[in-house]
C-alpha positions, 0 to 999 in steps of 0.5 A: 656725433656725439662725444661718447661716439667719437670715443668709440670710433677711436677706440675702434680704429686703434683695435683696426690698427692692431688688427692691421696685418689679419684684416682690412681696416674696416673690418677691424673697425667693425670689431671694435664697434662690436666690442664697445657696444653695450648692444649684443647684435647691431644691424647693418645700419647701426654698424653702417652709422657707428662705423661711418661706413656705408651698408655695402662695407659693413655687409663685405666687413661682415661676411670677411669676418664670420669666414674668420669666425669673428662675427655671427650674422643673424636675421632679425625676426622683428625687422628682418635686417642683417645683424651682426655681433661677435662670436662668444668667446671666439678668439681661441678658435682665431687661434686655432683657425690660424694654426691651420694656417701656420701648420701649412706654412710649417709644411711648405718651409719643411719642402724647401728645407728638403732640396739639397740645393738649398744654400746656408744662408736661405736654409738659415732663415727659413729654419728660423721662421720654421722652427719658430712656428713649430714652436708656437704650434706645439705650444699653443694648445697646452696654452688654450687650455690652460686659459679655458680653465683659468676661464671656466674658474673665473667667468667671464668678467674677470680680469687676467693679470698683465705684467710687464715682468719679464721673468715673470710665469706667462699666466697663472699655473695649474 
């Protein structure tokens, strides 16, 4: 493995890492792969190469993936082998994806907030967790939209400005 390759499979197992509590270890490694690669779509035996993974992962990976609608899959029409390659500015719709998800949740600590039975200190932490995720789910939107903008006006290789001031706006303002 070259020194180039080894760069890269770290820098896919920190995105695994990172990635760690939305999907299996593998699955964030394919991402990261997919992410530095300067290829648009690699076949599964690239992927399967670069990963140090077998085929079969790399096809189980992949399927996992595009049910989160991280990844595409097509069909080479040249070797008519399995491709794969991250959604284009996909990771709104992950956003959205999951705020269906955190939608039912909200849903389901509504119904135990609802039993009057409940005691303090359990109706204390379940209003924590339910109100923060109602937060973030009526705020999410406005912040998505605020980032298709901010995206439509700088194209795609612009870079958005990290700030570790706390006081500081959460991104640029309209």
């Amino acid at each position: 493995m070259t020194r180039d390759q080894q760069a890269h499979l770290r820098f896919a197992d920190v995105v695994a890492t990172l990635l760690g509590a939305d999907v299996p270890p593998m699955a964030g490694r394919m991402v990261g792969i997919l992410l530095i690669a300067e290829e648009p779509r690699l076949a599964t035996k690239q992927l399967a190469a670069r990963m140090e993974a077998s085929p079969v992962t790399v096809s189980s990976m992949g399927r996992l993936l595009r049910r989160l609608n991280m990844v595409e899959r097509t069909v080479s029409p040249e070797t008519r082998q399995d491709e794969f390659s991250l959604r284009s500015a996909h990771w709104p719709d992950v956003y959205q994806d999951n705020a269906r998800e955190v939608s039912r949740l909200v849903a389901i600590l509504d119904e135990q907030l609802a039993d009057p039975r409940l005691p303090d200190a359990p109706r204390v932490r379940i209003l924590e967790m339910r109100n923060f995720h109602a937060f973030l789910l009526a705020n999410i939107p406005e912040l998505l939209d605020r980032f298709a903008r901010w995206r439509a006006d700088h194209g795609p290789l612009a870079v958005f400005p990290a700030t570790d001031d706390t006081d500081a706006p959460a991104g640029p303002q309209d």
